[in-house]
C-alpha positions as YAML, in Angstrom:
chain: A
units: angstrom
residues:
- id: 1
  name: UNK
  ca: [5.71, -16.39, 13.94]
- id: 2
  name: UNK
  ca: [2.74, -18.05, 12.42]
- id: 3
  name: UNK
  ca: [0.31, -15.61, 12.80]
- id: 4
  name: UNK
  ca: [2.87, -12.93, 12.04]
- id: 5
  name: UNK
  ca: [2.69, -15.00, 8.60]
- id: 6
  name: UNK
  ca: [-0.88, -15.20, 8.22]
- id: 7
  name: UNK
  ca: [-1.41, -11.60, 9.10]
- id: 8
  name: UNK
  ca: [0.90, -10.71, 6.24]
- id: 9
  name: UNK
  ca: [-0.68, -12.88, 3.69]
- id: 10
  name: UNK
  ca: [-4.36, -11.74, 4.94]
- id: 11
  name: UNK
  ca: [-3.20, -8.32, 4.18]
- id: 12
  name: UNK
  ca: [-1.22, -8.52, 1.19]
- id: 13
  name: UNK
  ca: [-4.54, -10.36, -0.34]
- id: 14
  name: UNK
  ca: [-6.38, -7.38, 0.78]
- id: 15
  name: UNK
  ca: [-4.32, -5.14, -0.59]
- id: 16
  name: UNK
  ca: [-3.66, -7.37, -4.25]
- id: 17
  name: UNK
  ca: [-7.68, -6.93, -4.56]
- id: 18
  name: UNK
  ca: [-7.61, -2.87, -4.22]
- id: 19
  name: UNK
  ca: [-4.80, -2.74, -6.64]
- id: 20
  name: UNK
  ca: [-2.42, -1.98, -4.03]
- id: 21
  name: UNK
  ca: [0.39, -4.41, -5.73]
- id: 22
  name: UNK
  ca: [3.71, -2.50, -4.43]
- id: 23
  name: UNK
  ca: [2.53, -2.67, -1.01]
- id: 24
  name: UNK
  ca: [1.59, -5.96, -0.91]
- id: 25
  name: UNK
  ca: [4.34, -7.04, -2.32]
- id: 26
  name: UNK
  ca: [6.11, -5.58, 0.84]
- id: 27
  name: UNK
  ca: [4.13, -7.87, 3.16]
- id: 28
  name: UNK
  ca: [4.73, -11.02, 1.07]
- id: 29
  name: UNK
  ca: [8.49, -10.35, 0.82]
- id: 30
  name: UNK
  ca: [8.11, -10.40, 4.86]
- id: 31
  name: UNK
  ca: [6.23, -13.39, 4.97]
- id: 32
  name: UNK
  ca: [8.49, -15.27, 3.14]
- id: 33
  name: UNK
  ca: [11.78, -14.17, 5.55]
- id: 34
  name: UNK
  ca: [9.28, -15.50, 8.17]
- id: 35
  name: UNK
  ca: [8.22, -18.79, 6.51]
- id: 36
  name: UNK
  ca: [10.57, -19.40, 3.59]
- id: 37
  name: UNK
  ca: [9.66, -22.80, 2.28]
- id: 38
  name: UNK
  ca: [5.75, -21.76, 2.11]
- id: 39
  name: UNK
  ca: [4.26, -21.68, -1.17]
- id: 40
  name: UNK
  ca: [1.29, -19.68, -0.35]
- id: 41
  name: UNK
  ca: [3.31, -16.57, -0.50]
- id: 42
  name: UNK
  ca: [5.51, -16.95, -3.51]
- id: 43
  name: UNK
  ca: [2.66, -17.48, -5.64]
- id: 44
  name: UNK
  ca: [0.84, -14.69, -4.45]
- id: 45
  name: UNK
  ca: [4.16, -13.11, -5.72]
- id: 46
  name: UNK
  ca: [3.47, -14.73, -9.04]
- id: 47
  name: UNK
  ca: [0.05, -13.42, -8.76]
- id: 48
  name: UNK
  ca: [1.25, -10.20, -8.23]
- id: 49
  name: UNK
  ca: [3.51, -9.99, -11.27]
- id: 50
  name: UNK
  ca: [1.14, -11.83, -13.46]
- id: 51
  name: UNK
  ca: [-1.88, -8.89, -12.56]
- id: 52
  name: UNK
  ca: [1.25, -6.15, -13.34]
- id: 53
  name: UNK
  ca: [1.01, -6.89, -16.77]
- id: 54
  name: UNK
  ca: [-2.62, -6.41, -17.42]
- id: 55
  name: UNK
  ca: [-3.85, -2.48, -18.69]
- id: 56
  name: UNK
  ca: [-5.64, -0.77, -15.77]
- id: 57
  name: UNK
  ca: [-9.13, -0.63, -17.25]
- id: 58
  name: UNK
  ca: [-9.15, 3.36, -16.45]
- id: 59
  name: UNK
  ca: [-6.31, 3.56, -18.63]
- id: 60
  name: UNK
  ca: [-7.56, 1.71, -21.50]
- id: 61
  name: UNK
  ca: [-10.55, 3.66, -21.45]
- id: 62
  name: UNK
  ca: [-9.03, 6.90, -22.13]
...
């Protein structure tokens, strides 16, 4: 279950630095059904929500 864990946060980072928030999100909701008392995931979740709120620089530019 471990590396099931690590595989999802691995990915989910990968995915939070391409912008690809909703998916990632995904794989962090997993990770925390597999390891629920791990903070490593819920604060990517934080992460997540916290980069949500800042304008996409494409769209500010327009």
């Amino acid at each position: 279950m471990n590396a099931y864990y690590n595989a999802y946060l691995n990915r989910a980072n990968y995915l939070m630095n391409h912008t690809k928030f909703d998916e990632a999100e995904k794989l962090l909701n997993k990770a925390v059904e597999v390891k629920p008392n791990s903070p490593d995931a819920k604060q990517m979740l934080g992460k997540i929500k916290q980069l949500r709120t800042i304008p996409n620089e494409n769209e500010s530019n327009k």
